[in-house]
MMTF fields as JSON, N, C-alpha, C and O atoms, coordinates in Angstrom:
{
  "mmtfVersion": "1.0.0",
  "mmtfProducer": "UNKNOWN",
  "numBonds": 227,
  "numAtoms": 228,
  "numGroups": 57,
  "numChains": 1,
  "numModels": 1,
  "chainsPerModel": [1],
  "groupsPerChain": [57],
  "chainIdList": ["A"],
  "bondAtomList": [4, 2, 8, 6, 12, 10, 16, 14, 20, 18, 24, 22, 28, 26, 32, 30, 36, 34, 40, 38, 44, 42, 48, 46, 52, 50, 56, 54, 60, 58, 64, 62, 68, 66, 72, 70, 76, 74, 80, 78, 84, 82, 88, 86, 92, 90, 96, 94, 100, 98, 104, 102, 108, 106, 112, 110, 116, 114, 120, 118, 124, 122, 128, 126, 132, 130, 136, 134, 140, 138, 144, 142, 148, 146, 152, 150, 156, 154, 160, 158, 164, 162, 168, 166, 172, 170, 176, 174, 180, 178, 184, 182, 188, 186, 192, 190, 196, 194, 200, 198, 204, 202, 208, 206, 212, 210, 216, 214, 220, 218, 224, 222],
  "bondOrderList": [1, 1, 1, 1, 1, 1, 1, 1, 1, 1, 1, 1, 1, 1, 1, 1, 1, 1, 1, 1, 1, 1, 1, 1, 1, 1, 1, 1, 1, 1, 1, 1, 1, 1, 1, 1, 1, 1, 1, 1, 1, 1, 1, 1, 1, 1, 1, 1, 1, 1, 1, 1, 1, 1, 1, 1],
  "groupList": [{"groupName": "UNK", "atomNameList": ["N", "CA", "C", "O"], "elementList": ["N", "C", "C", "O"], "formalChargeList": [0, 0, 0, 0], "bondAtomList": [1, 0, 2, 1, 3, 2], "bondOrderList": [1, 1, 2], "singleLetterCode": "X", "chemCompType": "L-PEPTIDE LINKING"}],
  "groupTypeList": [0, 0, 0, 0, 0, 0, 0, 0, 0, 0, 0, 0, 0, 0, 0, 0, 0, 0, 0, 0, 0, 0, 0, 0, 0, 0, 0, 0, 0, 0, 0, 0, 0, 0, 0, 0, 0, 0, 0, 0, 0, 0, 0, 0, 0, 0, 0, 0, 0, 0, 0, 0, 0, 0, 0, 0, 0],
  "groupIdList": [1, 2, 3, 4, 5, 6, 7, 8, 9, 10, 11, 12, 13, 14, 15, 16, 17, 18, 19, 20, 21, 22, 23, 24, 25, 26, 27, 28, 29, 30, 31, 32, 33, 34, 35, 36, 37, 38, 39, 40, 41, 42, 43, 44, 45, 46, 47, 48, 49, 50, 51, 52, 53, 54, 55, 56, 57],
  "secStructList": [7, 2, 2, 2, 2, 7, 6, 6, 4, 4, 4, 1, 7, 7, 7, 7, 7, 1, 5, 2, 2, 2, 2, 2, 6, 6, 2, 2, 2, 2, 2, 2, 2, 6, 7, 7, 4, 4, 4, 7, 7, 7, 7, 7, 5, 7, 7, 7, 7, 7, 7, 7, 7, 6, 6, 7, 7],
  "xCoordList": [-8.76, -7.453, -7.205, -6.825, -7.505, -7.167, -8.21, -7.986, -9.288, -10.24, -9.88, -10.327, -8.821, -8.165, -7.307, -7.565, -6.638, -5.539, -6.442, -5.882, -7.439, -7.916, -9.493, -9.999, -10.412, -11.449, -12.792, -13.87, -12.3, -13.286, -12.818, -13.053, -11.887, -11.182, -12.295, -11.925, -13.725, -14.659, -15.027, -15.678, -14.513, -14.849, -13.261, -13.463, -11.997, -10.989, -10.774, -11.27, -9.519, -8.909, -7.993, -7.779, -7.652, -6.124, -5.023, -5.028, -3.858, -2.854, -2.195, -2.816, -1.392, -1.081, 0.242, 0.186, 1.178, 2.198, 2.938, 2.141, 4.019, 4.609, 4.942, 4.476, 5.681, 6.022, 4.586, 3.422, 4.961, 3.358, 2.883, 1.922, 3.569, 2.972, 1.702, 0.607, 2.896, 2.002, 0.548, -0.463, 0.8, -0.434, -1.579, -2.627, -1.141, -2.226, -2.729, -3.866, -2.012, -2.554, -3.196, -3.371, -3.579, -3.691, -5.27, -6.296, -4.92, -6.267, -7.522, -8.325, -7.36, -8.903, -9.47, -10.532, -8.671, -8.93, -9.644, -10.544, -9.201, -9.778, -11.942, -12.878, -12.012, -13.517, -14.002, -15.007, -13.445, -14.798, -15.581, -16.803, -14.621, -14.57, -15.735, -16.546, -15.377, -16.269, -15.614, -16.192, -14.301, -13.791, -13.822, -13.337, -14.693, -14.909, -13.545, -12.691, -13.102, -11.879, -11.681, -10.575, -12.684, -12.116, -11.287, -10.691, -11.326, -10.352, -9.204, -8.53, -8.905, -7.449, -6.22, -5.756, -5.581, -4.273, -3.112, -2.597, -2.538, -1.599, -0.585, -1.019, 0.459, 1.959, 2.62, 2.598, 3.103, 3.801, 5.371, 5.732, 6.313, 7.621, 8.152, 7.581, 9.119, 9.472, 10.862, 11.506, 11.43, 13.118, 13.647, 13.041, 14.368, 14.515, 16.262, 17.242, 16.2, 17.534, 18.531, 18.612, 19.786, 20.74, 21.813, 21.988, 22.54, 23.05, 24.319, 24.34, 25.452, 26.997, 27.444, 27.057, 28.063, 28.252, 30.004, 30.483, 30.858, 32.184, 33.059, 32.732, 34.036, 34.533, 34.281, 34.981, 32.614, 31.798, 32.673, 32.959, 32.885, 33.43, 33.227, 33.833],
  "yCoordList": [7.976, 7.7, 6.198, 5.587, 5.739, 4.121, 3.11, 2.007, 4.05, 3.204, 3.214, 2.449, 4.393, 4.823, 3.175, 2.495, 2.878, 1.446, 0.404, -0.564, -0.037, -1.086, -0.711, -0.461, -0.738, -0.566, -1.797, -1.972, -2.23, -3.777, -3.927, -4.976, -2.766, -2.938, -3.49, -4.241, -3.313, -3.369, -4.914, -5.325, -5.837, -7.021, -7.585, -8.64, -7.34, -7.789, -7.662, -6.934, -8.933, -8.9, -7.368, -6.859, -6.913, -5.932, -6.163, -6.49, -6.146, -6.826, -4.994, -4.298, -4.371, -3.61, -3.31, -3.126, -3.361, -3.168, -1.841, -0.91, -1.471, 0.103, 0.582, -0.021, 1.581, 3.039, 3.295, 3.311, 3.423, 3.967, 5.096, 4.864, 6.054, 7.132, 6.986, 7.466, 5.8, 5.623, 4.929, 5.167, 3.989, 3.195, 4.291, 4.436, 4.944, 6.464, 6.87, 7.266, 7.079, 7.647, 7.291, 8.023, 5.798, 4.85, 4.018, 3.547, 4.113, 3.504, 4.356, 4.297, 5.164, 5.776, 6.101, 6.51, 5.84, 5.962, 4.499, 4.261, 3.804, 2.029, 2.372, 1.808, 3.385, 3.822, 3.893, 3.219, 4.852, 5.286, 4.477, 4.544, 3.573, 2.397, 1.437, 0.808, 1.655, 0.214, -0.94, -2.024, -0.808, -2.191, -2.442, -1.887, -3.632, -4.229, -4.186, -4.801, -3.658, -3.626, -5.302, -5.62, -6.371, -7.476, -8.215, -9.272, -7.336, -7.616, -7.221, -7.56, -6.33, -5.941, -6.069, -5.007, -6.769, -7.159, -6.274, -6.0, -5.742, -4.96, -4.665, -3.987, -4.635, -4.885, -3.359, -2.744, -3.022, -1.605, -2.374, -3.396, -1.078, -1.67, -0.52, 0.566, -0.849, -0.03, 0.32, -0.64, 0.991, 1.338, 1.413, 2.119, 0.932, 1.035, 1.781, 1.514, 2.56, 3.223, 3.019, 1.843, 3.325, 3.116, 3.208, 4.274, 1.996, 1.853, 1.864, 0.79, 2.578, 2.118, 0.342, 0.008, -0.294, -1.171, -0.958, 0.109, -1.919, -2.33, -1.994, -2.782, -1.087, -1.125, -0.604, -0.68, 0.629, 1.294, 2.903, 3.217, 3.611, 4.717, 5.75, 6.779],
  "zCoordList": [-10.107, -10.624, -10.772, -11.772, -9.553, -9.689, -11.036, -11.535, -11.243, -12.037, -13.475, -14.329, -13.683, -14.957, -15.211, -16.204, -14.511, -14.622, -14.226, -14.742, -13.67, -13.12, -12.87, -11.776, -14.651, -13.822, -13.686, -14.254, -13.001, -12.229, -11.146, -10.545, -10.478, -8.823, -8.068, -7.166, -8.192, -6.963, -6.823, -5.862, -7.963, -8.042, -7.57, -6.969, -7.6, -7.383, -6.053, -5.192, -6.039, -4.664, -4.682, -5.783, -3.848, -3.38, -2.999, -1.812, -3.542, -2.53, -2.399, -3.202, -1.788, -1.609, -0.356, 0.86, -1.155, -0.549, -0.233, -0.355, 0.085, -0.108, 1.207, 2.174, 1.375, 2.345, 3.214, 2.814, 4.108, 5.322, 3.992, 3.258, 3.899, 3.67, 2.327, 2.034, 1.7, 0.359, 0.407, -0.253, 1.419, 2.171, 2.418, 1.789, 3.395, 3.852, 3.108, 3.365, 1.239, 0.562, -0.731, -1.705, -0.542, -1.658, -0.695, -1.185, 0.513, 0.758, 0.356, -0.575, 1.432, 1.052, -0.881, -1.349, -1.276, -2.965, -3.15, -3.955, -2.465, -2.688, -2.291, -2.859, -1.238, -1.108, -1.92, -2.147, -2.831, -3.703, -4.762, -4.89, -5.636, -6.048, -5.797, -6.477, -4.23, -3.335, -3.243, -3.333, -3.05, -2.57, -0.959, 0.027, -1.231, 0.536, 1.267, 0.628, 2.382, 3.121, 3.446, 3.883, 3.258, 3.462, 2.405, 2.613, 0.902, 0.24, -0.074, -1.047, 0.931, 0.976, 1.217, 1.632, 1.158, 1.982, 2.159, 1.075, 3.165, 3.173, 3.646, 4.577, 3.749, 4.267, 3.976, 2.91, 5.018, 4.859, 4.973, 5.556, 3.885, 3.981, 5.277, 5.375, 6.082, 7.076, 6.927, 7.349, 6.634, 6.863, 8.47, 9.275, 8.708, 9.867, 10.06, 9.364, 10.999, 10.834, 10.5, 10.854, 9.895, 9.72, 10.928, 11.518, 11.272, 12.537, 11.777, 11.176, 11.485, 11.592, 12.383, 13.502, 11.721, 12.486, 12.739, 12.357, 13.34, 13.764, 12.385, 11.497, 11.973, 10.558, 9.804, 8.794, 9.834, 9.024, 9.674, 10.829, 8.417, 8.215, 8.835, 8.537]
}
C-alpha cells in the first residue's frame, strides 16, 4: 500500500507522526519495503482526558 504513494520509501528518511493506534498500524508496513528502523522518526499524538475546569458546564 505504502509503495502505491511513495515508491523509493526504502531509500528515504520517515518522519511519522499520528494516534498510537495509527502508529501500530503503519509501522510494520514500513518492513516490507525495507526501511532501516534507523530511519524512522516517530512521535505519537496523545489526547489526554478531558478535565472540566472552574466555570465549565
Amino acid at each position: 500500500m505504502i509503495l502505491g504513494f511513495v515508491p523509493n520509501i526504502a531509500r528515504a528518511r520517515v518522519h511519522l507522526w499520528g494516534p498510537t493506534q495509527m502508529m501500530a498500524a503503519v509501522l510494520p508496513m514500513l518492513d516490507g519495503p525495507g526501511v532501516d528502523e534507523g530511519v524512522i522518526s516517530t512521535e505519537d499524538f496523545v489526547s489526554l482526558p478531558f478535565e472540566p475546569g472552574p466555570g465549565c458546564g
